[in-house]
C-alpha positions as MATLAB code, in Angstrom:
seq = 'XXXXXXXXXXXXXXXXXXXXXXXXXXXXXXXXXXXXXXXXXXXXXXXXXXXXXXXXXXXXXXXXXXXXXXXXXXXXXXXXXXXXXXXXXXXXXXXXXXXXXXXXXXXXXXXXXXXXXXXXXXXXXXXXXXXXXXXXXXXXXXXXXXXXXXXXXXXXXXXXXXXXXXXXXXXXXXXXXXXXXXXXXXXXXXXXXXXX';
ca = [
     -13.798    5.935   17.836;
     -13.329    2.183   17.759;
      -9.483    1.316   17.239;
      -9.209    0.363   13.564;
      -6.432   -2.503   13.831;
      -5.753   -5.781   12.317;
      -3.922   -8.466   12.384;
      -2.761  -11.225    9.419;
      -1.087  -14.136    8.801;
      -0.046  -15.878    5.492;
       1.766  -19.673    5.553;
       2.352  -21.465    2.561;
       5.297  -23.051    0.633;
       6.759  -19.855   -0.702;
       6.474  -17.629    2.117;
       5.489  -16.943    5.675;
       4.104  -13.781    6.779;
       3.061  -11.674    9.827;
       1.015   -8.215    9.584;
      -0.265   -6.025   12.439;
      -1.517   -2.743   11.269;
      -3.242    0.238   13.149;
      -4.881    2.504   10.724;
      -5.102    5.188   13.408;
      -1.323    5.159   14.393;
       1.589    7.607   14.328;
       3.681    5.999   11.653;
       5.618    3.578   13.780;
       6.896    0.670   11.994;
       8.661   -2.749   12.166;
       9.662   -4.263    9.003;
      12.028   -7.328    8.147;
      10.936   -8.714    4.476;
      14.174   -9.638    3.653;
      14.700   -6.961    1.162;
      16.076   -3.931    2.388;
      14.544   -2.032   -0.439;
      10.912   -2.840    0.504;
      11.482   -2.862    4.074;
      12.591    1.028    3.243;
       9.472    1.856    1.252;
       6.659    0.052    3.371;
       8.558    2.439    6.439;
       8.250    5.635    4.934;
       4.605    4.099    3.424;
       3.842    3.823    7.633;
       5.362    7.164    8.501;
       3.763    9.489    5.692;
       0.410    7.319    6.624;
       0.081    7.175   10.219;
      -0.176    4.067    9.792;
       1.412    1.400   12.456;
       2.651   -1.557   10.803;
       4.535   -4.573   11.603;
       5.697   -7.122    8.995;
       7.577  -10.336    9.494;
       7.861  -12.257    6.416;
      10.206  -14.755    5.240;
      10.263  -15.863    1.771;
      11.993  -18.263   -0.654;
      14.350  -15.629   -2.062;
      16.933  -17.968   -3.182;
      14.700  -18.295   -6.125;
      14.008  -14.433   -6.402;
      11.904  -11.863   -4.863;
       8.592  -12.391   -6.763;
       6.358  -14.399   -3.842;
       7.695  -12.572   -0.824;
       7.006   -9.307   -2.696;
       3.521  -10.452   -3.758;
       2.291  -11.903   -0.832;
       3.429   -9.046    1.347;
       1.111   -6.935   -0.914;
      -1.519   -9.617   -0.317;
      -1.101   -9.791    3.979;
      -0.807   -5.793    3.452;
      -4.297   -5.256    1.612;
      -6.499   -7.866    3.719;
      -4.856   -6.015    6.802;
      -6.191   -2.883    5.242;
      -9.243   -4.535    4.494;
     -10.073   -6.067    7.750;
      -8.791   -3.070    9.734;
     -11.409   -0.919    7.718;
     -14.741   -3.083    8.360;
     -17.680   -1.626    6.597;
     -15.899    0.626    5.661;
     -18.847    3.214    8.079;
     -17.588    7.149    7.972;
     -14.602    6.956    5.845;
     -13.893    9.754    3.311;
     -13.244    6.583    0.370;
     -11.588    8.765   -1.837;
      -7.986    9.707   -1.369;
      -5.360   11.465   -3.615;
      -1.778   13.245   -3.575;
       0.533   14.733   -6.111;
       4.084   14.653   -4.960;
       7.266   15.737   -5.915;
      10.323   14.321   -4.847;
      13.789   15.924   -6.234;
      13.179   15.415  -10.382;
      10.526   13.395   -9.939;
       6.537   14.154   -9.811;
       3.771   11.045   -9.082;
      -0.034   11.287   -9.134;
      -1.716    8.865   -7.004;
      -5.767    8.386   -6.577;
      -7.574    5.836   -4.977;
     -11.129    4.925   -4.392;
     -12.132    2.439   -1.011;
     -15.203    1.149   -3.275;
     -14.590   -2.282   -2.709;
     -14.074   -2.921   -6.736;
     -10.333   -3.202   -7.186;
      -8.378   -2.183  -10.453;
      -5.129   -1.098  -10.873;
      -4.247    1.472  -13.219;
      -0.341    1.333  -13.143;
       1.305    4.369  -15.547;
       5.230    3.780  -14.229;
       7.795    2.643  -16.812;
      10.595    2.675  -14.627;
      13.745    3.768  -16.363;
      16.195    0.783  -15.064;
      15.094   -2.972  -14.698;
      16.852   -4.010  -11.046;
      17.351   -2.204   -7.937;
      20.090   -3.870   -6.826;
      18.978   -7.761   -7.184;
      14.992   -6.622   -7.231;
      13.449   -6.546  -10.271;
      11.198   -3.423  -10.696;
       8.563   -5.021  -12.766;
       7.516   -6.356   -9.187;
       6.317   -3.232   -7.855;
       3.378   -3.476  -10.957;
       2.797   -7.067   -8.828;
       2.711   -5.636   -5.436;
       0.091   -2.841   -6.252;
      -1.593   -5.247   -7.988;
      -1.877   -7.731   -5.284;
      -2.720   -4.796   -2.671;
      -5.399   -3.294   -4.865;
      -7.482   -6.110   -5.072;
      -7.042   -7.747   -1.413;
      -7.761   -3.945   -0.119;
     -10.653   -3.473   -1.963;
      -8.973   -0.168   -3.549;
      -9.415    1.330   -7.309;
      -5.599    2.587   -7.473;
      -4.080    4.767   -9.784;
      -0.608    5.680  -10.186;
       0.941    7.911  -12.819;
       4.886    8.825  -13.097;
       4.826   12.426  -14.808;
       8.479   13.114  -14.408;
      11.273   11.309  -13.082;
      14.698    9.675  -14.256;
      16.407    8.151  -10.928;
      14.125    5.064   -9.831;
      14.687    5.312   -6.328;
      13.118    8.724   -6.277;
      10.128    7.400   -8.577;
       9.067    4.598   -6.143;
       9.979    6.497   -2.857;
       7.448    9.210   -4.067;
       4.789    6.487   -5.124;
       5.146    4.967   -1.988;
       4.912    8.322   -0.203;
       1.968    9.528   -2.131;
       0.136    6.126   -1.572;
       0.343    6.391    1.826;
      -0.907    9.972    1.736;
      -3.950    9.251   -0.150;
      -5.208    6.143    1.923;
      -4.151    8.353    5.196;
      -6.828   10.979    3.217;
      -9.196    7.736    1.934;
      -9.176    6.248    5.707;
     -10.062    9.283    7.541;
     -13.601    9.251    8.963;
     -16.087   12.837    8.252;
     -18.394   12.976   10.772;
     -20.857   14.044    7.957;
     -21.386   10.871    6.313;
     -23.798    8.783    7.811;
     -23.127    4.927    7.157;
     -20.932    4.869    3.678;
     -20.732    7.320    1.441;
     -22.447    5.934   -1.380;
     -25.710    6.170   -2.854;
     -26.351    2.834   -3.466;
     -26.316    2.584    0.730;
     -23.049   -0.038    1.133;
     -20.135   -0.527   -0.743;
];
């Protein structure tokens, strides 16, 4: 199997970020965003993926978290993106229910190459610590549509907001580990229309 890697860069004004990721990995991960919240979710997002993934970004946070946390999302999807090719032998659907403590998230994604985000998560307090957790609607956003990913994500129960986006991340990275993985039965993509 050819080794399903990529590597990014993003420079501009706001931000300046590095992205190696190995689809085909054992969850091994570097990250320094320079929020410790998001460094904690995109390393559990690695480790329940199998993905390997490196991040180096540096951002204007003085003014808040906004374009480090979207532009990570961007570097993150066209890393996906590139890693993934034509996208030849992959399963393209992926999905996971998980619980975590209180808390129970539905995510389901699609590799069709049409992005849309459908984004069901009201979360119960505005800030974790100085991030606001609008942002996260932002960084799936961003992700969806440099991936190439139709992305669904649905809180069903939860109250403590570091449980709901541990378990989104978690259940993310399950369903693109499911999405990513190649079936030896599909010949080319699986699509009827012959690409995607």
């Amino acid at each position: 199997m050819n080794i399903r890697n990529a590597e990014i860069s993003r420079n501009t004004k706001e931000t300046q970020i590095t992205a190696s990721l190995t689809i085909d990995g054992s969850g091994s991960s570097n990250i320094n965003t320079g929020i410790p919240f998001l460094d904690h979710m995109l390393e559990l997002f690695a480790k329940h993926g199998f993905f390997d993934l490196n991040i180096d970004a540096t951002g204007d946070l003085e003014i808040d978290c906004h374009h480090t946390v979207e532009d990570i999302a961007l570097v993150l999807g066209s890393a996906f993106d590139q890693a993934l090719g034509e996208r030849i032998g992959i399963k393209r659907y992926g999905w996971c229910m998980l619980p975590m403590d209180e808390t129970l998230v539905a995510v389901a994604l699609d590799l069709s190459r049409r992005p849309f985000l459908v984004y069901d998560l009201n979360p119960p307090v505005p800030y974790i610590k100085d991030l606001d957790t609008k942002l996260f609607h932002e960084f799936f956003q961003a992700f969806s549509v440099k991936a190439g990913m139709n992305l669904h994500i649905k809180l069903m129960e939860g109250k403590e907001v570091h449980h709901i986006f541990e378990a989104v991340f978690k259940a993310l990275a399950k369903a693109l580990d499911q999405a990513v993985s190649i079936d030896k039965r599909i010949n080319g993509v699986l699509s009827t229309k012959g690409s995607l």
